[in-house]
N, C-alpha and C positions, 0 to 999 in steps of 0.2 A: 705305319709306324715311322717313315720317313720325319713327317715334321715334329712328331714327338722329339726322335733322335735329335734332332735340328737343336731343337728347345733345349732338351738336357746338355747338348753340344755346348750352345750358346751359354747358359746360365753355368756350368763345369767351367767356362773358361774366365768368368770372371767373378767368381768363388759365388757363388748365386745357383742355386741346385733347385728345379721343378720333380718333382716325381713320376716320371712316365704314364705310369698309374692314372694319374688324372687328366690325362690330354691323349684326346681321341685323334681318329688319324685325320680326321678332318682341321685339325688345329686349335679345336675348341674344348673346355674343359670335358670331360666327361660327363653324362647328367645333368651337365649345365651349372657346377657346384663344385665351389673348390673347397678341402675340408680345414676344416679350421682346428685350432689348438685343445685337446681335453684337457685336463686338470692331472687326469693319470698316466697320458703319455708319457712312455720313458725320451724323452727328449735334452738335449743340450743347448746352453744359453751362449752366445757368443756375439760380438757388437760387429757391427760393418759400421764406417764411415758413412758418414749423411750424404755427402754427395757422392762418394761413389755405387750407394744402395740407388738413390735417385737417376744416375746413368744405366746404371742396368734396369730399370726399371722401364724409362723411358728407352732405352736401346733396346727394347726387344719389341718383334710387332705382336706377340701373342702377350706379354703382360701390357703392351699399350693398348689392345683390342681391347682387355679389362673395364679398360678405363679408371684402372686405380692410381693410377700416377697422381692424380690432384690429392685426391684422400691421402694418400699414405705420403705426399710434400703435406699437409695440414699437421698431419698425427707428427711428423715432424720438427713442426716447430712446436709445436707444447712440450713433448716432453723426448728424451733420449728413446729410441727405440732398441727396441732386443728382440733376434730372433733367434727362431731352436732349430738346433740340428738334430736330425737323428742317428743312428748307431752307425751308416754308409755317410754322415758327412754329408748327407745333402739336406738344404734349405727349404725351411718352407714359410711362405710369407703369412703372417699374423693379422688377422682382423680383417683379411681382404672380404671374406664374406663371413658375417658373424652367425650364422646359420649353418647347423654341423649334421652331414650324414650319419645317422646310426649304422655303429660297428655292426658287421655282418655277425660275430662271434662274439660271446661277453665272455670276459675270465671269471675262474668261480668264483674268487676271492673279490672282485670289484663287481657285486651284481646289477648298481646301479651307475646310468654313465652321465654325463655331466655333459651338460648342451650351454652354448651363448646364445644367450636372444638376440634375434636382430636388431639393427639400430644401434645409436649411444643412450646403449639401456642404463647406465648410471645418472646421466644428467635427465633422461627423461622421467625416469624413478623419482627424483629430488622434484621435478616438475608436479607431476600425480600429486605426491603428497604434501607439498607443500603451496605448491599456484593451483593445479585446476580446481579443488574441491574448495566450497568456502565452511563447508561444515562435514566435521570428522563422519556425524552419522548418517550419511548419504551413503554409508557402505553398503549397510544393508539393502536398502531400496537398490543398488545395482546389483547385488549378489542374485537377491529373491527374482529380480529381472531378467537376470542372464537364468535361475533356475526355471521360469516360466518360461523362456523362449524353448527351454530343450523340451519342457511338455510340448509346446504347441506343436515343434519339429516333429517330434513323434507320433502327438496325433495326424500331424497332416501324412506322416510315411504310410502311418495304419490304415491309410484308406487302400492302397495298394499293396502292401504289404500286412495285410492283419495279422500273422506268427509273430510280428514283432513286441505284443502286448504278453506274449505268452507267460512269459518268466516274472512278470507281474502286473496284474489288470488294476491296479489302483496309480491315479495320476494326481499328486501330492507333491506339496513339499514340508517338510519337518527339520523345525531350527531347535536347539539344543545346547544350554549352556553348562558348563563347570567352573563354576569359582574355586574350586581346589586347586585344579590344575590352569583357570586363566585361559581357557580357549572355549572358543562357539564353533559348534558345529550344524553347516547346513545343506541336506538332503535331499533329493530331487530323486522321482523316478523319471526321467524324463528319457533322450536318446543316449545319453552317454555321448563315450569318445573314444575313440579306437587311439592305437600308439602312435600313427603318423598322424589324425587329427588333432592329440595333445601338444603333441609339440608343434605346427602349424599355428593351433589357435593361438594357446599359450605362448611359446614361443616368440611370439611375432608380436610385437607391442605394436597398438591401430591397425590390427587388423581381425576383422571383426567376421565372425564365423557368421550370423546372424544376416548381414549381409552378403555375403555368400550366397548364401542359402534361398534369399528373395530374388537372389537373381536368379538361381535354376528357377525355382518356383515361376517365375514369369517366364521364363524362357520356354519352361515345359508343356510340352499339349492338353496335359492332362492336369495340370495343376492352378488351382484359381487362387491367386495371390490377393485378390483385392477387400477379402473378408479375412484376413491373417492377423492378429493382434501380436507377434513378434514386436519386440523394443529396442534391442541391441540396435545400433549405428556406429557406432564409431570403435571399436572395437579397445577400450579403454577400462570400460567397467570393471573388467575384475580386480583391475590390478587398486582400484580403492581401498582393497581388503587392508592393502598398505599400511591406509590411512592407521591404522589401530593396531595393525599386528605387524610382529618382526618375524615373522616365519608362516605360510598358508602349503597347508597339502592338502592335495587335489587326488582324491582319489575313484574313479571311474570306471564302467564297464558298457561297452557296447553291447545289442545284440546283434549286433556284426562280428563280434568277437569272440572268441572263446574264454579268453584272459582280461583281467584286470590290471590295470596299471596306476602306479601313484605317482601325483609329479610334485616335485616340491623345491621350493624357491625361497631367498631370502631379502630381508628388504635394500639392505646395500651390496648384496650381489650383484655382478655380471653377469651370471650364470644359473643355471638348475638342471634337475636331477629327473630323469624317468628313471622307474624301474617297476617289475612286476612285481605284484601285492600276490604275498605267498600264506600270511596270515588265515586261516579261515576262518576266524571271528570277525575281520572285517572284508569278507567277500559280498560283494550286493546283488541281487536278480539282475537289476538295471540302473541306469542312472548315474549321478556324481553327489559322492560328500564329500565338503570341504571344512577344510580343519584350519581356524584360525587361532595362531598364537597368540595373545594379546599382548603389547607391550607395556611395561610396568604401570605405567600413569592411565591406562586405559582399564584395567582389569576389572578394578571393583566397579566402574559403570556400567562395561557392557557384557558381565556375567550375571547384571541381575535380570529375574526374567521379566520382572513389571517393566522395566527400559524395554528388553527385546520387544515384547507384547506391544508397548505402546509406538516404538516404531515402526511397525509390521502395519498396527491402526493407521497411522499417523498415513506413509508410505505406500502403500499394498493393498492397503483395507481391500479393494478393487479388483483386486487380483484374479482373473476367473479360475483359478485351483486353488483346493484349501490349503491352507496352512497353518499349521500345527506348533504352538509353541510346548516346552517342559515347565510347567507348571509347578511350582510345589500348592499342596493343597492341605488344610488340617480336617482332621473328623472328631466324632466326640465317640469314644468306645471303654465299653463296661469291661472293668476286669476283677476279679477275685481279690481282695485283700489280704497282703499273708500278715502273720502273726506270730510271734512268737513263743512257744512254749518247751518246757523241759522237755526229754527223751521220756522219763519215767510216766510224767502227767498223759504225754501221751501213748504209751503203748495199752494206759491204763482208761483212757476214753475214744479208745482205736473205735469201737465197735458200734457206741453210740456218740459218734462224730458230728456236731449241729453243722447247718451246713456256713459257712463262710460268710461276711458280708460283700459285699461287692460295691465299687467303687468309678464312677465315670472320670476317665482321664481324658485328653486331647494328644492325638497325634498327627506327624505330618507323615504328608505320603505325595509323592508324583505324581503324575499322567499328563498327555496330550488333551491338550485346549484348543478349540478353534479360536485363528484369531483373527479371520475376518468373513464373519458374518452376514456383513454388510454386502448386499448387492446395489448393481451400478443400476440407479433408475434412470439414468439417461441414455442406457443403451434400448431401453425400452421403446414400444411402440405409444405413444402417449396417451393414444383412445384406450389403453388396455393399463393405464395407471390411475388407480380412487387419489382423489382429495387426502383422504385421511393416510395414504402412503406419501406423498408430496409432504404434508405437515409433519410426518412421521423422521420426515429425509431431513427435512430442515433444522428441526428442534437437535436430533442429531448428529449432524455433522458440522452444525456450525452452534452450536451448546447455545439455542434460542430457549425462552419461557414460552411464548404466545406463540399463538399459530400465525404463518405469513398473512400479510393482508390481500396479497398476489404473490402469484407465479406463471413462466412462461416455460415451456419445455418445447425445442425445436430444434432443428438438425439443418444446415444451410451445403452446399454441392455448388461445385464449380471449378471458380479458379480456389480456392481452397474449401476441405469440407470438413467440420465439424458439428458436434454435438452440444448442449447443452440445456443447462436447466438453472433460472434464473428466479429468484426469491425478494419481494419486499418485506421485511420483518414487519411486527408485527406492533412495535417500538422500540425506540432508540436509544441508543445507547447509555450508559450510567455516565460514561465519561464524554467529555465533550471534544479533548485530545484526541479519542478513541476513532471518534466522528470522520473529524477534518484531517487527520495525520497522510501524511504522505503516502506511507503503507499499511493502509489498512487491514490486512490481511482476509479480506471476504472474499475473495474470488480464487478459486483454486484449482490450480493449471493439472490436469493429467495429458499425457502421452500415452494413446492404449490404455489406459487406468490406473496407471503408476505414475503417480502424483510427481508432480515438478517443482513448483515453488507455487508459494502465496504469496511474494512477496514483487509488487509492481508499482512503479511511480509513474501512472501514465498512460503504460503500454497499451492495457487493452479498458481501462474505464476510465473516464474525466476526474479529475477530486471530487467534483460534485454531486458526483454518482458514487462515492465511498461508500456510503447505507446498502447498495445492493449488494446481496450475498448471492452466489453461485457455484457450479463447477461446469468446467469447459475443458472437451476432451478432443484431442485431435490427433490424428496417425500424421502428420506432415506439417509439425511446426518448426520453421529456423530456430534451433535452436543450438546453446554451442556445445563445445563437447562435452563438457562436464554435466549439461543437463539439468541447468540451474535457471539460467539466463536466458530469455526469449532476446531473440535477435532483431532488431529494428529491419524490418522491411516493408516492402507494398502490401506482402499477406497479411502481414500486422496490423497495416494504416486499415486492411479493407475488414477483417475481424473485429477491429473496436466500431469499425461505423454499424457495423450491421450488429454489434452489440450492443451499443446506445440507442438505434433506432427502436430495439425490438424493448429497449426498458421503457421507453418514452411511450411505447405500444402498451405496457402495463400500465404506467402512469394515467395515460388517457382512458384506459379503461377505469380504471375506480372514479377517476372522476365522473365518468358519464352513466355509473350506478345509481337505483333509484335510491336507493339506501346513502343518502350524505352525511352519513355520520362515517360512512368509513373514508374519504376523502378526507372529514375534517379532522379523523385521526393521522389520516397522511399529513397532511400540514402540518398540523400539530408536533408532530417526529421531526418530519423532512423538509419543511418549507423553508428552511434557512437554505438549505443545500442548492436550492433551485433557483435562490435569488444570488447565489454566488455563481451557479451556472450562466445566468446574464453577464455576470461581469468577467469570466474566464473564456466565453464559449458563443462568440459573436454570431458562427452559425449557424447555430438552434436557436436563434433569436423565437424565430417563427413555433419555434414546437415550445419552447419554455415560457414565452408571454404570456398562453392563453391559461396556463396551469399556477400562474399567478393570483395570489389571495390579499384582497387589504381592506382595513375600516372604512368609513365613508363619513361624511357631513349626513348623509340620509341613510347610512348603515351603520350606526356606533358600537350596536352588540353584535352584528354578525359579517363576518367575512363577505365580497362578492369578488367575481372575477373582473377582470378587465374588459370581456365581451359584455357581459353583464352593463355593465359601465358606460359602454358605447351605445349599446341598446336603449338607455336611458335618458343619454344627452337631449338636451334641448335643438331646437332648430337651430338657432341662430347663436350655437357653442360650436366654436373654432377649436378649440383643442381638449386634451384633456389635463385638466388642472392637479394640483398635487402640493401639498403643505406637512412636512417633516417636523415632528414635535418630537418629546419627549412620552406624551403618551395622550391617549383618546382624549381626555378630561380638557388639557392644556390645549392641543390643534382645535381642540371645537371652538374654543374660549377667544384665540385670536385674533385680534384685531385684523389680520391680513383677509379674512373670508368676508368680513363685511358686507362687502359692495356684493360680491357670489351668490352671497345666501340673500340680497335682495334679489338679484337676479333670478334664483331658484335654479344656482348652476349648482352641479354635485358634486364634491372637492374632497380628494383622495388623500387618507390619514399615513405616514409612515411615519410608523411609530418603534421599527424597530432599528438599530444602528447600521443592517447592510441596503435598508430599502432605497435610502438617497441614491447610495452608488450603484444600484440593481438598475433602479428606475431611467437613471442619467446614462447608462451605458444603452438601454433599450434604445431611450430617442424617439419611436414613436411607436405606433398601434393599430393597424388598420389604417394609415394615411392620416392619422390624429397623433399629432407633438403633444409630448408630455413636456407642460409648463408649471417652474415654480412659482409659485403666487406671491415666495417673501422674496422675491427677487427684480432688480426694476423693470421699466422698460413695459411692465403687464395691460396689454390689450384686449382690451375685453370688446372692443367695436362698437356701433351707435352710439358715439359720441358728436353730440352739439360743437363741430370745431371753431364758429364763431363764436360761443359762450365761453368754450375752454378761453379762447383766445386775451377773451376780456378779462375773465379772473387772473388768469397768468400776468398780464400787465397792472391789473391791478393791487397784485401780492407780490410783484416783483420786488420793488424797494424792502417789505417784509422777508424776502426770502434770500436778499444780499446783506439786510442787517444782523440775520442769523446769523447769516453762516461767516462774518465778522468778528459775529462776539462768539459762537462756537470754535473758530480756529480750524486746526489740522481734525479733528474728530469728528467733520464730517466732510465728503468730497465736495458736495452743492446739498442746497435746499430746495424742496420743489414744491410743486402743489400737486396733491395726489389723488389719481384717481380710483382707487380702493376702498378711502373711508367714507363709511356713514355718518358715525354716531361718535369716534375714538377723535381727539383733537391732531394727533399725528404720530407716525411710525418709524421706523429707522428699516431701510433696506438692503441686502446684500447686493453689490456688485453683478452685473451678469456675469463675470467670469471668474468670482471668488465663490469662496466658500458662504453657506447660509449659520445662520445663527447656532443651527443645529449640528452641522457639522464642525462647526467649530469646536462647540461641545467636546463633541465625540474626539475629536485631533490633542485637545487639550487634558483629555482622561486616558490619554496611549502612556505606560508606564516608560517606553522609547522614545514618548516622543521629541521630534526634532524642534526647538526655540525658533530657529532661527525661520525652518520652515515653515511655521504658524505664521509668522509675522509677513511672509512673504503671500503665503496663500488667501489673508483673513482680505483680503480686495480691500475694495473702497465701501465705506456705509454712506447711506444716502438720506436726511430726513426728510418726508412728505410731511404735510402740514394741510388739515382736513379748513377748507375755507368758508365752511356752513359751522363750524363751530365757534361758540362764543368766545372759548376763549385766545384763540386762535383772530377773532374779530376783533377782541380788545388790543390783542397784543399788537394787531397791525395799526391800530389808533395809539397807540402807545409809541409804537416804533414813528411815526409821524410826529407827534409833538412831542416829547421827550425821551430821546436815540440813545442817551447820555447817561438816562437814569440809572445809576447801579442795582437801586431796586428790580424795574425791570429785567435788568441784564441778568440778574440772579433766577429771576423766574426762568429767565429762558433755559439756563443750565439743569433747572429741576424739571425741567417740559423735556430738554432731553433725554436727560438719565432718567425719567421715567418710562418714555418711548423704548430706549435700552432696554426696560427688563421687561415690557410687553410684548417688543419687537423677540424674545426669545435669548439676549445675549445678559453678559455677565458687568454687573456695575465695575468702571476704572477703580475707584475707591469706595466702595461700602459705607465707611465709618462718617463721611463727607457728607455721602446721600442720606445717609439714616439722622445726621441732624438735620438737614434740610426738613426731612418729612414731619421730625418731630418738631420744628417752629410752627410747621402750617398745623399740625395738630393744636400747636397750645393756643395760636392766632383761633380754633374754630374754635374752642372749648370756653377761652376766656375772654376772647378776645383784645388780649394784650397781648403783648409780644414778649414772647422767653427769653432771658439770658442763662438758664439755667446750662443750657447746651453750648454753649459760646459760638451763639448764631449771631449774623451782624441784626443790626436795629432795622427792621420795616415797617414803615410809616404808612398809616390806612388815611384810605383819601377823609375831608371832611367832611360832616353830612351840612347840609344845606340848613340857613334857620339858624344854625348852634350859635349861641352867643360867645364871640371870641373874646371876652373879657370875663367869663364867668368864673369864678373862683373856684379853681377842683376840690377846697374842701369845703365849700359848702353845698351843705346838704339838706334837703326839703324835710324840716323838722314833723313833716305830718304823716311822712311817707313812713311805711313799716319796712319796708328792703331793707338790707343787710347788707353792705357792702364786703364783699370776703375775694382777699387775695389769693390766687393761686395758691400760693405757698401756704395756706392759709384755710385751705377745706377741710371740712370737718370732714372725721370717718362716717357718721350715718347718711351725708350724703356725697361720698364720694361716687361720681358717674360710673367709675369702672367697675364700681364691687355691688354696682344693681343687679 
């Protein structure tokens, strides 16, 4: 008692009083706990000065040993502090430990005593409800959590301890609403709590009984932790109850216990309340009910029981102990119809009384519901799950029509292990948002079987693999404390690979079925998704090319693959080719495959608006470049380079006169080596965009002007030098360079190239007279002014007599001569 004396010495002499009472003779608190302030302590308020409370603080070695001097300098500058005295006038410091011994003796009159939680339980309170949770009804899913864990506790004690089941063999939980009164109650027979494990668990905000508990559990010789389905971590979950309610009693019973105890807390309290439950209406065999207040804005949601029910599904469903919702239910029941008659009528047919008629009414009535039914098929053995349970799981859990096309059910050990079961539907989606959306919601995370989130940008599937549906359960996922958010780690990086790999393992299986109708309803759904996969996901190059589908110059009605393709090439085919249209009908028709389909090369159709950029981020194919054909620069090989040589020089002067009287609208002019049959073509740049994408750029409701202009490259026109008129033009370009006429032609040779070459006329309205003079020159051969085309002059024929008078006319001849303007309707051409 020495250095106790010492202490009370010390703190008496500079009005600062410790209580002997709690300082052992060793100098240290007693129990290791100094007590803190109850609510019904008879105590006195009285201020010390800030820095003279702070020298006596620091002046003593047994409150310096503390180590509260920093804390209670902090608590200091926020707010004014006050301590209590009691009836001897001595001091006792506040909030040094916020965790308070239970009185040895309770007065009759205060049966219950009032505890601080540990921590800065108010700011951490405002935390809970308002930052960790992103959604109010996670409460339950931790509630029904924390109820499961005390089953499991229990079962795992009952193997050692079997008397412990005694007081009641049924291991449930039961949820219970009252909209009357605004509070849910939920029930567990699990282990309970004895008086000093309520306030420990409770008490202590993050600190989690559950974890406790897996560490004896491993510690222990006799206990095998590695097959435990407990969920607690962080020991946070109850206090979510928060979220919704302004008041939760906790009411429990160990069978370590003889007594029951009720703890109950408030949501902007410091503090709560034990005391023993004396009631015998709510005495229980075993277990904990909890009673939530609901707060006003919360009530009429979560008292109705279709919400409870649906988030029990939603949350729980998985759960391995039933649980039982309060239902209300209606029935249809017969009852007697009454009637009314006199006193006299009836005493006077008392005797012979017909008998009544009777009438079906509806009434409602209660009872407990299971409400998850549902078993986890992924905890199963897989050789021991039918086909028609897999489709059974799918249809619903994830609210499908059709039966999956595939599925994979497998379990991976290691550096991390999970479960799962992995679905391709069966077709896709209504909506096309639904598809491609960032969060798709098809993949749904459990922990133990109590559901996490659906909701991922990334973490564990590609966007391109958004169509797969699954669930994925793992005892040891980062995740944070709320239980929402999976945490970005290596476990993470190494789960999506070995997730992706094993879809791409479905994927390859339907295609290498003999049955190809069900691949071709896979493409049909999902081949979009797989050609974004190219362009998001550079390194599944190799696993996503061979699973690629497109038309062909020798396949127009049916799909092949790209091996397919390669198998087929010719000898002396250096790459594989590729032509982007609008659609099958248009790519076949284009002048670009010409010279190919002499060749008898096979020239790949994309026809859809992501195949360009699928195709172009691939690059190649088994050591085979994918080349565009409307693009310049195209080597096809065995070519005569002293022939080339001579036509080039030969059509030179032809191909600087072009591109002259063309201007800025084309880069250069060349001579091409693609056409057969076509006079000439207009080409994309190698490093711009093709006709086709330009298209597509130009129909973006965002899109960017300026960008277009920047991306559209250089066009190029080739000019086919086996074509006639292509032959004249260059005799023409040689004697008269000058001619307007000519020059005219040239402009209608281009913009006609333009709109075979795939691209859109500069001016429409310009080209569409053009066409219509060379119609009315073929029809009547005069020339139109009707369109305000300029005058073109047709060469002479040879023989004509240049003096002959236009209107005379061979008196013998029967013709007719009849002007344009001037056809009769029985023989107008167009309306034959």
């Amino acid at each position: 008692m020495a250095v106790a004396s010492a202490v009370a010495s010390l703190c008496n002499s500079r009005a600062l009083a410790v209580s002997p009472a709690c300082v052992s003779t060793s100098g240290r608190p007693s129990s290791g706990k100094v007590p803190s302030l109850a609510a019904s302590s008879p105590f006195n308020s009285v201020t010390l000065q800030k820095s003279h409370f702070l020298r006596v603080v620091n002046g003593s070695p047994f409150l310096s040993s503390l180590g509260v001097g920093s804390f209670i300098q902090q608590e200091l500058r926020c707010c004014s502090q006050r301590v209590l005295t009691d009836r001897n006038s001595k001091i006792i410091l506040p909030m040094i430990k916020c965790s308070a011994t239970v009185a040895e003796t309770e007065a009759p009159e205060a049966p219950a005593e009032t505890y601080e939680y540990q921590a800065e339980v108010s700011r951490l309170m405002d935390l809970i409800v308002h930052s960790l949770y992103s959604n109010k009804e996670v409460f339950l899913r931790e509630l029904v959590s924390n109820a499961s864990d005390a089953l499991d506790k229990l079962r795992f004690m009952t193997v050692m301890e079997p008397g412990l089941m005694s007081a009641n063999p049924n291991l449930e939980i039961r949820i219970q609403c009252d909209s009357s009164q605004g509070i849910i109650t939920i029930t567990d027979t699990g282990i309970g709590m004895t008086r000093e494990e309520l306030v420990d668990s409770l008490g202590t905000i993050a600190q989690s009984g559950t974890a406790k508990f897996l560490k004896a559990l491993k510690e222990s010789k006799e206990g095998d932790s590695s097959d435990n389905n407990l969920i607690g971590q962080f020991g946070v979950g109850f206090y979510s109850a928060f979220l919704v309610a302004d008041k939760v009693t906790v009411s429990t019973k160990s069978p370590k216990s003889d007594k029951q105890y009720v703890w109950e807390g408030k949501a902007e309290a410091n503090s709560y309340t034990v005391r023993e439950e004396t009631d015998p209406e709510k005495l229980l065999p075993r277990g904990t009910s909890i009673t939530l207040h609901l707060k006003d804005e919360d009530k009429f949601e979560y008292t109705n029981p279709d919400k409870i029910k649906n988030l029990v599904k939603n949350y729980s469903q998985f759960i391995s102990f039933p649980i039982y919702t309060w239902q209300e239910k209606t029935r249809s029941k017969e009852v007697e119809e009454d009637t009314e008659t006199d006193s006299t009528e009836a005493d006077s047919t008392k005797t012979d009384e017909p008998p009544k008629e009777k009438k079906t009414v509806t009434e409602k009535y209660y009872e407990w519901e299971l409400a998850n039914e549902a078993k986890p098929i992924w905890m199963r053995n897989p050789k021991e799950v039918t086909k028609e349970e897999y489709n059974s799981f799918c249809k619903s859990t994830f609210k499908e029509f059709v039966d999956p096309i595939a599925y994979t059910h497998f379990s991976t050990e290691g550096e991390i292990e999970f479960r799962s079961v992995l679905f391709i539907p069966g077709m896709a989606p209504f909506s096309s948002e639904e598809m491609y959306s960032q969060k798709p919601k098809n993949i749904r995370l459990y922990v133990k079987r109590v559901f996490i989130s659906d909701e991922f940008e990334g973490e564990l599937f590609p966007r391109y693999f958004g169509f797969v549906k699954g669930v994925i359960d793992s005892n040891d996922l980062p995740l944070n404390v709320s239980r929402e958010i999976l945490q970005e780690s290596r476990v993470v990086r190494i789960m999506k690979k070995r997730l992706v790999r094993k879809t791409f393992d479905m994927i390859e299986e339907i295609a290498s079925r003999e049955n190809k109708e069900d691949y071709k309803t896979f493409w049909t759904n999902f081949g979009k998704n797989l050609k974004l996969g190219c362009i998001e996901d550079s390194g599944n190059h190799s696993r996503l090319a061979p699973l690629l589908r497109f038309y062909s110059s020798k396949h127009e009605d049916e799909l092949i693959s790209l091996t397919e393709y390669v198998e087929n090439m010719k000898e002396d085919q250096k790459a594989i080719y590729y032509l982007a249209s609008e659609t099958v009908k248009s790519a076949k028709s284009a002048p670009f495959l010409e010279e190919l389909l002499k060749r008898d090369y096979e020239v790949l159709f994309l026809v859809e608006p992501v195949d360009e950029v699928a195709v172009t981020n691939l690059q190649s194919f088994k050591d085979k470049k994918f080349v565009d054909i409307s693009k310049e620069d195209l080597d096809l090989g065995d070519v005569d380079e002293e022939k080339e040589k001579e036509i080039e020089k030969e059509y030179r002067l032809l191909c600087d006169w072009m591109k002259q009287n063309l201007g800025d609208k084309v880069a250069k002019v060349q001579v091409s080596k693609r056409l057969s049959s076509s006079p000439c073509i207009l080409v994309s740049g190698k490093f711009g965009w093709s006709a086709n994408m330009e298209r597509i750029m130009k129909a973006q409701t965002l899109g960017d002007a300026s960008q277009l202009e920047f991306m559209r490259g250089r066009r190029i026109l080739e000019i086919n030098p086996n074509h006639p008129i292509i032959q004249d033009l260059n005799e023409a370009c040689k004697n008269t360079p000058r001619n307007p006429k000519v020059q005219q032609l040239v402009d209608l040779l281009y913009e006609t190239a333009l709109l075979s070459s795939g691209f859109s006329p500069e001016n429409p309205a310009e080209y569409g007279g053009r066409v219509y003079e060379m119609m009315a020159l073929a029809l009547t051969g005069k020339e139109s002014q009707a369109y305000g085309a300029p005058e073109v002059v047709l060469p002479e024929v040879e023989g004509e007599d240049e003096n002959e008078d236009e209107g005379d006319v061979d008196e013998d001849s029967d013709d007719e001569v009849v002007e344009p303007s001037e056809v009769r309707t029985e023989s107008d051409p167009w309306k034959s």
